[in-house]
N, C-alpha and C positions, 0 to 999 in steps of 0.2 A: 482452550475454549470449552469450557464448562457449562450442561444446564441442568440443575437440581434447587430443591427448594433452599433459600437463605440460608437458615437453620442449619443444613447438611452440608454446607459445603466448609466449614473450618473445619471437618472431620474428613473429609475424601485429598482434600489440598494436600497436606504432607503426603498422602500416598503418591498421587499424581504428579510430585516432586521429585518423585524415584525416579521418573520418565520421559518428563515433561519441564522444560526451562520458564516457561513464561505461563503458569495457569491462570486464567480471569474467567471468574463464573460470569457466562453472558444473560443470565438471566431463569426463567423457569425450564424442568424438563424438555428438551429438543432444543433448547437456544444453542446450544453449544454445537450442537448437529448443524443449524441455519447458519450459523457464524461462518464453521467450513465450508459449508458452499461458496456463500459470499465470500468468503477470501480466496476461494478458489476461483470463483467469478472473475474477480479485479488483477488476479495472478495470469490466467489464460488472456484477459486482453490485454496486458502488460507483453505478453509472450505477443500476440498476434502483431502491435504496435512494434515491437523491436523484429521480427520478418517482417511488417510492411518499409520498416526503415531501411529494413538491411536490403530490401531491392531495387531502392532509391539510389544507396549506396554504390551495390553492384554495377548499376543499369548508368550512373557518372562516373563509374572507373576510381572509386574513392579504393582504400583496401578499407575489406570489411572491417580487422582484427583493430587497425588503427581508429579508424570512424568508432566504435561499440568504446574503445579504450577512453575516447572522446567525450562521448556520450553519458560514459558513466562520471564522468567529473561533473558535468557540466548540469544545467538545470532541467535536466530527463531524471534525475537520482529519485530515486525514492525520498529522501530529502524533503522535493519540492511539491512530490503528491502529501507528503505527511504536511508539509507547511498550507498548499491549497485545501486541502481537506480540514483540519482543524481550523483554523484560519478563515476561513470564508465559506465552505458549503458547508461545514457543521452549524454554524453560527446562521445560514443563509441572508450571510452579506457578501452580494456580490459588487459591490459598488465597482468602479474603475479606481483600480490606484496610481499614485502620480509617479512618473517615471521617475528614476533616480539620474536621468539625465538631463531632467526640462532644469531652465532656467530659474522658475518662478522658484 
């Protein structure tokens, strides 16, 4: 997460390639700084959602290790925030989609 002017950033990239797996300029000077917040925003309640599950879990006598093991398959993955995220609130179409199970 990069933020420098257009212009400078095909020249800092290879450096930040020594270091750095995945660079994306986010935009002007501090974008890159705002970016890690916000990912660090969405990462913290990602963590808070997985303790509030895991006390759901505990509190039904599930095992935790087994439940989390579950969980990461299933439509909790990052997967399915990358699919709702691009997919519908970047677009901001929320519509309702049709179940894969109705009839019609």
């Amino acid at each position: 997460m990069v933020g420098c002017k257009e212009n400078f950033f095909p020249r800092v990239k290879p450096l930040l390639e020594y270091f750095a797996s995945d660079v994306t300029r986010c935009g002007p000077p501090g974008a890159g700084q705002a970016m890690k917040l916000i990912n660090n925003m969405v990462l913290f309640q990602n963590v808070l959602a997985v303790a509030e599950a895991l006390a759901v879990i505990r509190k039904r006598g599930l095992d935790p290790a087994k439940a989390l093991d579950v969980l990461s398959k299933g439509s909790a993955t990052a997967s399915r925030w990358r699919h709702h995220g691009m997919k519908a609130m970047l677009p901001n179409q929320f519509r309702k989609q049709p179940s894969r199970w109705s009839t019609r």
